[in-house]
N, C-alpha and C positions, 0 to 999 in steps of 0.2 A: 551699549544697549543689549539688554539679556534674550539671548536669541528664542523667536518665540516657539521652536519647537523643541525645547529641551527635557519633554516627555514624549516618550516613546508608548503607543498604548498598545499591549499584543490581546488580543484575543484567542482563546481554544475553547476544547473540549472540556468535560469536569470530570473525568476518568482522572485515576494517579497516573495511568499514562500520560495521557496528552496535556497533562498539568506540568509533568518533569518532562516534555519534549517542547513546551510552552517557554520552561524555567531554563532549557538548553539554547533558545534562541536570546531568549535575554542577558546568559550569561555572553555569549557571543557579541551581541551588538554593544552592553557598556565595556568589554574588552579594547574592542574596535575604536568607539567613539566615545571615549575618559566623560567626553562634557556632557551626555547626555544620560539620566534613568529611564529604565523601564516599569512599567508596572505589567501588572499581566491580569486580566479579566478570564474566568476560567464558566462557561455556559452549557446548560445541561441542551443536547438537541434531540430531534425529533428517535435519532437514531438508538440514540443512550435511554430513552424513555421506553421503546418497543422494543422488549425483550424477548415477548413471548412465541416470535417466529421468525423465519430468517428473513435478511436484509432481503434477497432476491424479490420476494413478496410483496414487499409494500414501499417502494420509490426508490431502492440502488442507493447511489452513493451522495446524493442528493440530500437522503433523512441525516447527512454528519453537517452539511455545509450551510444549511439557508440560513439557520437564525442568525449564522456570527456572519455573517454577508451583507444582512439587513443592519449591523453597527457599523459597518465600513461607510456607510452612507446616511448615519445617525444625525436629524438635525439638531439634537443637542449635543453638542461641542462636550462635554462633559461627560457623554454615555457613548460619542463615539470612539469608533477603535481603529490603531493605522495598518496594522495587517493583523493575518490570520493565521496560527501556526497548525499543519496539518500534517500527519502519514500520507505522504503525497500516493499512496498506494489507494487512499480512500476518493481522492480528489476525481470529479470527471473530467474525459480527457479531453471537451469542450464547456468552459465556463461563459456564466450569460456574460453578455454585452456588460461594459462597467468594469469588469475584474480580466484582472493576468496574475498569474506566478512571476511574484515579479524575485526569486529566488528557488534557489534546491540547495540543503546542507550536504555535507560527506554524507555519504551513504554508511549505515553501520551495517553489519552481515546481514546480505538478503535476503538467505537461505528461510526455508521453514525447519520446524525441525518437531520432533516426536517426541512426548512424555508420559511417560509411563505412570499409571500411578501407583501408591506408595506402597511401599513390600515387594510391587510384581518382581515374578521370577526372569522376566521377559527384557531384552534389551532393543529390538529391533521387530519390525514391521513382520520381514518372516519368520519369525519365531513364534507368534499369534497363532494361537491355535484357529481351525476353519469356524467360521460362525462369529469372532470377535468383534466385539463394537468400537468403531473408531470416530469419535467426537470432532466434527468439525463442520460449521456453518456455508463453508468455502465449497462453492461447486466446481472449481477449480482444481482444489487439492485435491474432492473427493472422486473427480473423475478422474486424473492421474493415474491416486490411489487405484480405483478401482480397473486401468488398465494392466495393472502390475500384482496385483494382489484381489483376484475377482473373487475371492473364499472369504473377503472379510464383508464385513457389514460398517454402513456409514451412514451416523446420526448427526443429524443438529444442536449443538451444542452453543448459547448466545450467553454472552455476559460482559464483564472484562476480566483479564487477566487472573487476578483473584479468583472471583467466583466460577469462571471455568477448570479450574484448579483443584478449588472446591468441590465442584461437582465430582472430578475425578475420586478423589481422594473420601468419597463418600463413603463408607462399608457397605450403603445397597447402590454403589454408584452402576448405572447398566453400560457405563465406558471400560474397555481396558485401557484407552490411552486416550489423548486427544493429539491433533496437530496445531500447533502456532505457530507465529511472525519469530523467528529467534532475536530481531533486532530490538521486540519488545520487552521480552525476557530478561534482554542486557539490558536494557535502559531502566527495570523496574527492579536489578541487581538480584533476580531470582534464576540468574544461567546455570545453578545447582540442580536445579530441575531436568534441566535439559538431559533427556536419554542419547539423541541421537540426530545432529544436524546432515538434516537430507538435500544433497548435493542432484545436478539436473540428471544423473543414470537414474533415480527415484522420483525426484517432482523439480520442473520449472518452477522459479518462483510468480510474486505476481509484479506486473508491472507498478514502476516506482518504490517497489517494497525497501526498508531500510531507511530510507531518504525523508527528509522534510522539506515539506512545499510549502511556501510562504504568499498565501495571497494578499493581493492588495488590489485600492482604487486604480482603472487604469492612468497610465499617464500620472501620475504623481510623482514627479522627479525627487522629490526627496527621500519619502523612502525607498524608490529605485537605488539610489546611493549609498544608502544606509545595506541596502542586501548588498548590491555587490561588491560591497568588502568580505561577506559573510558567506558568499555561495561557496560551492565547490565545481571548478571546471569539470574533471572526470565524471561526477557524478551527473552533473548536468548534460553533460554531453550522448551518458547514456538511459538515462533516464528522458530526455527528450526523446530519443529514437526510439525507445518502448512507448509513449504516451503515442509515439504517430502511429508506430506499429496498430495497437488497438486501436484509435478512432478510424483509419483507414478499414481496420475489420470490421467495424461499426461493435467495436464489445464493450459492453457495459460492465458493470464492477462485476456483476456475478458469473457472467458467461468466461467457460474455462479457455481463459490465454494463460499459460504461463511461457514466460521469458528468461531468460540470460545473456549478458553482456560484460562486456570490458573493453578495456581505453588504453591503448597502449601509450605513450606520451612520447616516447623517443622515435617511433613512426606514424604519430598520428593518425591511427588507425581502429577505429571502432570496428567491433566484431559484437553481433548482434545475434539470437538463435531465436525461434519463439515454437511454442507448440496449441495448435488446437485438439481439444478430444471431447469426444461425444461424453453425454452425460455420464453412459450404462459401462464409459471405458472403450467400446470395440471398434472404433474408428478415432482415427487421428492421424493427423500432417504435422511434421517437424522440418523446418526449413532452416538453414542461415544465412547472412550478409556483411559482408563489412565496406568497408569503405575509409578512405581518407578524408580527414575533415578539415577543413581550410576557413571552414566558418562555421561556427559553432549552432546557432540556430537551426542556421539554409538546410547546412549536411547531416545532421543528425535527423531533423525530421525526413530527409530524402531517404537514407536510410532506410529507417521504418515503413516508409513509405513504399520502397521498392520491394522490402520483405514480405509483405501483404499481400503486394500486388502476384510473388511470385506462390504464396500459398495459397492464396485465392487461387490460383490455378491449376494449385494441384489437390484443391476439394476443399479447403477451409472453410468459403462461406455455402459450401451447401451442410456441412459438419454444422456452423452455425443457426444457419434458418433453421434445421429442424430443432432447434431445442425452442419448448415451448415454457419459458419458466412457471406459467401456472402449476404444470401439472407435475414440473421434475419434484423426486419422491427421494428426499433424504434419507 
């Protein structure tokens, strides 16, 4: 008897990104399981449509995920889809009632990193003359940046890949550089580009960054199955303990957390760092934690959990209440 799920339906984004990170999960699962194909549905969201201001603005990380959430519970059989492929970096780090992560891929380099655009004489962040424009939609990165480098100037820059590239590469472009995902860069085989991969002495990355989050229906044993032949433990293991980290801070996609972690595997031993900083740069908490993990869920989210609790006390969430994102000024 032909077993009745021997299609596999992925749903994404309609970016060439999240089409080839859509196309990375598929080549993964018919690796794994010979007997089954995938198809992949690839869906323009709310997020991809509003270009014209930043995410922070108008609903966080929310305008990437509703519409493919709403086919995870499709009642035509033929329109629905069995999981979601996502930049688990985009994903909120509480989903409604109905959905889990029910995977996380290897993480590919977390890092952000800087480019230059085309000609400049310039290879790095201080080498910018005072006044330069640094393109980036991240209030995260730009408050970093802007603790490290207060002489530059930081715009918003929204597109994908391409067309923020584009814009740089404009002849009246008003960027000297912008900053990206470098895991994107590599995934869309344009790491040529790349000036300068900025390691945590310059910017924490963001949480989840690098990794793919795999949502699905909860409780669906089958494709539970199907991911966990495809997850990756280390990645998981650190990528949970940044998701706890930020919900414990209550931060949403745009409020600046950035993180760093690693998984040691011969002593089981997760090391976590995170950092909060005000919008303008001039305040900011950096803390770490690590911890032995003995169970992979429990511990990792405890982790996160206790790092939170130890930077909340040394000023994170009043760093945090004051940012009022109406009014933060890219």
């Amino acid at each position: 008897m032909q077993d009745p799920h021997h299609i596999v339906r992925i749903g994404g984004r309609k970016s060439k990104l999240a089409v080839i990170q859509s196309h990375e999960v598929k080549d993964m699962i018919e690796t794994a399981f010979p007997q089954y194909s995938c198809t992949v549905r690839a869906l323009k969201t709310l997020g991809d449509q509003v270009l014209s201001k930043p995410l922070y603005s108008f609903g966080g990380k929310a305008v990437w995920t509703k519409e493919l959430e709403d086919l995870l519970y499709e009642k035509d059989k033929e329109k629905r889809i069995d999981l979601i492929v996502h930049s688990l970096k985009d994903m909120p780090t509480s989903l409604p009632d109905g959905f889990e992560i029910g995977g996380i891929t290897k993480r590919v380099d977390p890092s952000d990193c800087l480019i230059m655009a085309k000609g400049s004489p310039y290879k790095r962040l201080e080498d910018l003359p005072d006044g330069s424009v640094v393109g980036t939609s991240s209030i995260r990165r730009s408050a970093q940046l802007r603790r490290r480098y207060p002489k530059l100037v930081f715009e918003s820059v929204r597109g994908n890949i391409g067309t923020r590239i584009s814009k740089l590469d404009d002849p009246v472009t008003p960027f000297s550089c912008i900053i990206l995902a470098t895991a994107g860069l590599l995934r869309v085989k344009l790491q040529h580009r790349i000036t300068q991969r900025l390691d945590s002495s310059v910017m924490y990355h963001a949480v989840g960054q690098g990794a793919l989050g795999i949502e699905i229906r909860s409780k669906d044993p089958w494709v539970s199955g199907l991911l966990e032949k495809i997850s990756d433990k280390k990645t998981t293991i650190c990528c949970l303990a940044e998701r706890s980290l930020m919900r414990t801070l209550e931060g949403g996609c745009s409020v600046p957390i950035g993180v760093e972690s690693s998984y040691d595997e011969a002593t089981r031993t997760l090391r976590l760092k995170g950092v909060v900083v005000s919008v303008d740069g001039t305040e900011a908490v950096e803390d770490e934690s690590s911890m032995v993990i003995d169970d992979v869920r429990r511990d990792s989210i405890i982790c996160g959990q206790q790092l939170a609790q130890s930077m909340i006390k040394k000023g994170a969430k009043h760093i945090l209440e004051q940012i009022n994102l109406d009014k933060v000024v890219q």
